[in-house]
C-alpha positions as CSV (number, residue, x, y, z in Angstrom):
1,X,0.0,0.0,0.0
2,X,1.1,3.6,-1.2
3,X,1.8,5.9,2.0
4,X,2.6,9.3,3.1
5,X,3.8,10.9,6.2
6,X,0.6,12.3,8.1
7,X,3.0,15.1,8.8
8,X,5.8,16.7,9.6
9,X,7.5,14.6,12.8
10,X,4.7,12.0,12.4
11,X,4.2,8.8,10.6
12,X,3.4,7.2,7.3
13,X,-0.2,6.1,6.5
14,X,-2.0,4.5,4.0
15,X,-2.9,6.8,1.7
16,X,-6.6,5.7,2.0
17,X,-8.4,6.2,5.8
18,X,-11.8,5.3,6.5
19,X,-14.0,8.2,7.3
20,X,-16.4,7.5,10.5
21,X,-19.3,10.0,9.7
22,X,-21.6,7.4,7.4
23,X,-21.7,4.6,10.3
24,X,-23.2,7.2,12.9
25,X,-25.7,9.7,11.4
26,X,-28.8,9.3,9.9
27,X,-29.8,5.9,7.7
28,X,-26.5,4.7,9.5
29,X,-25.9,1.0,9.7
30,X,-26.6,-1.4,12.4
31,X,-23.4,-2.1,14.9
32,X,-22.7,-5.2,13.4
33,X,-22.6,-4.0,10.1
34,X,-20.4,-0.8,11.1
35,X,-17.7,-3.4,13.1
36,X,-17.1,-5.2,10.0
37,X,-16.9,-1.8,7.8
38,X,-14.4,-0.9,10.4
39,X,-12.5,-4.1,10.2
40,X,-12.7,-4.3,6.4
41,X,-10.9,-1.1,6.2
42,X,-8.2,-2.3,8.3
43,X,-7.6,-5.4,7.1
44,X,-7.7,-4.3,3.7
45,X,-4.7,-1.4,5.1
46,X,-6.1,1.7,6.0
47,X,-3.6,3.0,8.7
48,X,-5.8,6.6,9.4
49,X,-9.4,6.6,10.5
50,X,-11.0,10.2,10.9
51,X,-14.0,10.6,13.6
52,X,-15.4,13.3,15.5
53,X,-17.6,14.0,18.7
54,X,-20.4,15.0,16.8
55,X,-20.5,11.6,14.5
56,X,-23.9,11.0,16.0
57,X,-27.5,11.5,15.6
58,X,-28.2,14.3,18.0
59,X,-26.4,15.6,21.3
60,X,-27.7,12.8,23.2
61,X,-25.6,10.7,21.2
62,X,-22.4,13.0,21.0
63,X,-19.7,10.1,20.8
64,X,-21.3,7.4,18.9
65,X,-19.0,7.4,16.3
66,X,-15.5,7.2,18.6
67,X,-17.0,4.9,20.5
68,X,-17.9,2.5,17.8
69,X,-14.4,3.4,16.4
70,X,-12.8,2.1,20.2
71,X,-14.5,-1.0,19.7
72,X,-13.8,-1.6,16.3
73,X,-9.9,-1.5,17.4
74,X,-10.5,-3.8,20.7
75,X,-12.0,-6.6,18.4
76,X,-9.8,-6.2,15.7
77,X,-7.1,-8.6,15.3
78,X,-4.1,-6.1,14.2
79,X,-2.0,-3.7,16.0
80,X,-3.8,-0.7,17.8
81,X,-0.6,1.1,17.3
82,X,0.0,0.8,14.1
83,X,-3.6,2.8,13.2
84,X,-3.8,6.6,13.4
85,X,-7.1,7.9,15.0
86,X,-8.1,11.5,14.3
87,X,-10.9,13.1,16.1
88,X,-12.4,16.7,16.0
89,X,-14.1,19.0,18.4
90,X,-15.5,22.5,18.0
91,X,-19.2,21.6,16.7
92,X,-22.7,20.6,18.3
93,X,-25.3,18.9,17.0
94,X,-29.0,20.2,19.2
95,X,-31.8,19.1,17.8
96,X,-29.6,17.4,14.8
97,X,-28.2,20.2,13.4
98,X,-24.7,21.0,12.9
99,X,-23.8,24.6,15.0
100,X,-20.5,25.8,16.1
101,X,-18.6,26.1,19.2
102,X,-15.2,26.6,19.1
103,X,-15.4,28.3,22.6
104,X,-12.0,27.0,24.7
105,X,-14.8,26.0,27.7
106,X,-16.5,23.8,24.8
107,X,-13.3,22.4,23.3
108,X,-11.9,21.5,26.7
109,X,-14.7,19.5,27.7
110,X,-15.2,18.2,24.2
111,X,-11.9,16.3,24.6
112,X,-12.4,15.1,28.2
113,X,-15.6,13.2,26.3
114,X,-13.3,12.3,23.8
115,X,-10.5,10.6,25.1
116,X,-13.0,8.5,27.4
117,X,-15.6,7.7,24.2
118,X,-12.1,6.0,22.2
119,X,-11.2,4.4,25.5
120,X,-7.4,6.2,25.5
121,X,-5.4,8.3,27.9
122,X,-4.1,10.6,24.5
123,X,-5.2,11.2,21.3
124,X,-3.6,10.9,18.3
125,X,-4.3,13.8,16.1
126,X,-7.1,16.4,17.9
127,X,-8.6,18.8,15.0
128,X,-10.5,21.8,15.0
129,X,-13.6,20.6,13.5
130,X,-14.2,24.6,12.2
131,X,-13.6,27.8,12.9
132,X,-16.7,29.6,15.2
133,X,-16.8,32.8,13.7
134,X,-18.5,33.9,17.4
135,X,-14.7,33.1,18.9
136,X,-11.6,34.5,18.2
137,X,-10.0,31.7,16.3
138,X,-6.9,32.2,17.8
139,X,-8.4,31.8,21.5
140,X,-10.1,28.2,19.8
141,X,-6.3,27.0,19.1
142,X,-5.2,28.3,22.1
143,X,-7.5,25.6,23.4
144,X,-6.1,23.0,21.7
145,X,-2.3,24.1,22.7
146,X,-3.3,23.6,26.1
147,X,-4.9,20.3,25.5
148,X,-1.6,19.4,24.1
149,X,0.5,20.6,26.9
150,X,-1.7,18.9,29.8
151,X,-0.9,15.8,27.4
152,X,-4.5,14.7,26.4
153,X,-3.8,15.2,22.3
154,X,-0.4,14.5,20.9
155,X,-1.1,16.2,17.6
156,X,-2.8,19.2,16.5
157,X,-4.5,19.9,13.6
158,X,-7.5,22.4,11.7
159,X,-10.3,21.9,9.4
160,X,-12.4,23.6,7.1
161,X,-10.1,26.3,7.0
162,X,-8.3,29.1,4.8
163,X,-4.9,30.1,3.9
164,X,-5.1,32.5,5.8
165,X,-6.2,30.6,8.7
166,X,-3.8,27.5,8.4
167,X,-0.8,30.7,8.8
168,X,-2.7,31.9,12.1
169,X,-2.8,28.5,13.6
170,X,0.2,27.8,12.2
171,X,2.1,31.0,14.2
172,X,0.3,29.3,17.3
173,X,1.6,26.0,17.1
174,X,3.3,23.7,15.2
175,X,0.3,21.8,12.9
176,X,0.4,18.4,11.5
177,X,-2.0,18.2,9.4
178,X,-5.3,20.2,7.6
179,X,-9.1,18.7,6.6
180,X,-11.1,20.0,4.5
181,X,-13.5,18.7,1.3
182,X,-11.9,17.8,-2.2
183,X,-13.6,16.1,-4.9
184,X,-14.3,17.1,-8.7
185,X,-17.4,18.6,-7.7
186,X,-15.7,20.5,-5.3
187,X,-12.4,22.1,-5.8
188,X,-12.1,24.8,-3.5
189,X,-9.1,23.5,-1.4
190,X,-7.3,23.5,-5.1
191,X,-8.5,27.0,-6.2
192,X,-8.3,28.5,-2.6
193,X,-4.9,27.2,-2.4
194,X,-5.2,25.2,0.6
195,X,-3.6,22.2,-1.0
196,X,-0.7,23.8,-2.0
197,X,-0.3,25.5,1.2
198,X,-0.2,21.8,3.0
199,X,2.1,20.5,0.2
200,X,4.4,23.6,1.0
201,X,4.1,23.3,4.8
202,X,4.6,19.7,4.7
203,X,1.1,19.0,6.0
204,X,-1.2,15.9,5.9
205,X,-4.5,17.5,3.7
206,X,-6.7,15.3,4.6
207,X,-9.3,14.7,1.7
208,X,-13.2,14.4,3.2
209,X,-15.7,13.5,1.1
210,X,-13.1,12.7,-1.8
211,X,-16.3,10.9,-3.6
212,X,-18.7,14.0,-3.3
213,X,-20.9,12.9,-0.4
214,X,-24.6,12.0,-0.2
215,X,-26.2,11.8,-3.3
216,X,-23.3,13.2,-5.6
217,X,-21.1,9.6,-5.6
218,X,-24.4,8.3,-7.0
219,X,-23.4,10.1,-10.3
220,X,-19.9,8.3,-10.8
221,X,-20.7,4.7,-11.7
222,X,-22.4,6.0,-15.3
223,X,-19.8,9.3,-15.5
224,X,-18.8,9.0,-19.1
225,X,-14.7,10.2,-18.7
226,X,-14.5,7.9,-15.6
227,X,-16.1,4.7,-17.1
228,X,-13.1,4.1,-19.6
229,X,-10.5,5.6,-17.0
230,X,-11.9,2.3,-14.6
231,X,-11.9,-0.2,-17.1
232,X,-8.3,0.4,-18.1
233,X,-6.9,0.1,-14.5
234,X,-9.6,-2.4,-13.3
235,X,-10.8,-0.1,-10.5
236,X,-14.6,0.8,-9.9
237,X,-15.0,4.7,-11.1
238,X,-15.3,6.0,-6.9
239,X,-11.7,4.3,-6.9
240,X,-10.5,6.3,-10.2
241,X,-12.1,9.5,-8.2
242,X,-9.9,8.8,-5.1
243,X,-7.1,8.0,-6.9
244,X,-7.5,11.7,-8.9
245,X,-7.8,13.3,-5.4
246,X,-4.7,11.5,-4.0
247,X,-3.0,13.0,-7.5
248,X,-3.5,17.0,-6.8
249,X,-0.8,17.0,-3.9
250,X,2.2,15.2,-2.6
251,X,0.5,15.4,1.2
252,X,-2.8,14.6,-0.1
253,X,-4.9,11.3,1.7
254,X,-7.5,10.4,1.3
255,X,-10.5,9.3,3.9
256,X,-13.3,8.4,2.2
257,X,-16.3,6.9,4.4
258,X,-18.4,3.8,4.0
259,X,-21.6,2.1,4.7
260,X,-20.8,-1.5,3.6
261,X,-17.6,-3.8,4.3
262,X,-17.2,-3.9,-0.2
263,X,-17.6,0.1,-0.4
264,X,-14.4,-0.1,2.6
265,X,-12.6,-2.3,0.9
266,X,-13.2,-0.6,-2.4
267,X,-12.0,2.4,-1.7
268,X,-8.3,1.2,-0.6
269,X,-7.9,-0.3,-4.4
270,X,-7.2,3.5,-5.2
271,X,-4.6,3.6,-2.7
272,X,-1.6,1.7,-5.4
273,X,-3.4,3.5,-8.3
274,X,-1.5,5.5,-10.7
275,X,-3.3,8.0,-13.4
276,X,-1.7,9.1,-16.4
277,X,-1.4,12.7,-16.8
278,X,-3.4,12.5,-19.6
279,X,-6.4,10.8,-16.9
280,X,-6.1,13.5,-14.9
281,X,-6.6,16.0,-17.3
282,X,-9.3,13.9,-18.9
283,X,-10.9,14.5,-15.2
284,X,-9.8,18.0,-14.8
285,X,-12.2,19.1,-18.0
286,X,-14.9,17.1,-17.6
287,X,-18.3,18.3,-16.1
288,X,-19.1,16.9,-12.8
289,X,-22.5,18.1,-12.2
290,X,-24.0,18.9,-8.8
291,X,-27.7,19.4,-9.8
């Protein structure tokens, strides 16, 4: 499997994860089902899985998702160590919605819940879910430094985030790695720059949603410019998407999520996949509509 440093100081990992979000919000599977997505991903070499506190249904079930993630890893025949597990704070979810609260009170507590829902004394890489545009971001990293120095996160890192912001956190502490979305019906981390900013900072970007999300990965099975590209390397056309988004930056990985043990397993086929520039720009040009 194809890897890349998570960041600077850290690790290689597969450069496929396994996103957590799909096993824990709405039309999520049963536990069963989710354990064996989990383990699928693992087994097939996913080193990296992204989750966050608000992976859940509502804020009465703030944690599902880490805590399905902990068990996941206690079943699992590998080695706990050798897996990555990311985790975010900084959002609620009242009533089901998704709100900010990057407020350092918030974030502190959000970690406490945290590091007991994965069942760990530290964790791994601690992100900034968003920035809360009601806080001063630099008091939400300030938060997160903190965290770091009482030793409950080893690893600090933003999402959803700007230039501009990644070089505020970045004057703060030392980041390992950015997430934000990047697929070919979105490409605002290429033409905001954000990729480039991680590929010349030496920072993990962190691809979510590299397939387009909800009802837009529906679309890529018949896309006529991806059909051809899959039969030729004998990858479904989701793969031939990952393996595009893995192509736009030297730090780029991956974590695409999964309801099903095949989709899992599916996605890390991208992971040893090579495009041709002329792929690529076969990809770059064609329409990838979102209506």
């Amino acid at each position: 499997m194809r890897t890349r440093a998570l960041g600077p100081g850290a690790p290689d990992v597969c450069v496929v994860g396994l996103g957590g979000m799909h096993l824990s919000i709405a039309g999520r599977p049963d536990e069963a089902t989710a354990l064996r997505v989990i383990h699928a991903a693992l087994d097939g070499g996913a080193t990296i899985i992204d989750t966050a506190d608000v992976y859940c249904l509502d804020d009465a079930d703030v944690g599902h998702n880490e805590r399905l993630i902990a068990k996941a890893l206690r079943t699992w025949g590998g080695r706990r160590d050798a897996v990555v597990v990311a985790t975010k704070g900084g959002l609620t979810r009242p009533g089901g919605r998704w709100e900010s609260d990057a407020r350092p009170e918030h974030l502190r507590r959000a970690c406490d819940r945290s590091l007991k829902a994965l069942a760990t004394e530290r964790i791994d890489l601690y992100q900034l879910h968003a920035p809360d545009h009601e806080v001063p971001f630099t008091d939400s990293i300030g938060a997160l430094v903190e965290l770091q120095r009482a030793g409950k996160i080893r690893w600090i890192g933003v999402s959803n985030v700007t230039v501009e912001e990644i070089a505020a956190a970045a004057s703060l502490t030392p980041l390992l790695a950015v997430q934000n979305r990047l697929n070919p019906f979105f490409r605002e981390a290429l033409s905001g720059g954000v990729v480039a900013e991680c590929g010349r900072r030496g920072l993990g970007f962190l691809a979510y949603s590299p397939v387009g999300g909800g009802r837009l990965n529906k679309k890529l099975p018949d896309h006529p410019v991806l059909q051809p590209i899959a039969r030729r390397h004998g990858i479904s056309p989701h793969a031939v998407v990952l393996a595009w988004a893995l192509a736009q930056g030297e730090t780029v990985i991956a974590i695409p999520s999964a309801r099903t043990p095949a989709h899992a397993a599916d996605s890390l086929t991208a992971a040893d996949v090579q495009l041709s520039a002329a792929e690529l720009a076969a990809i770059d040009a064609a329409e990838f509509s979102r209506s």
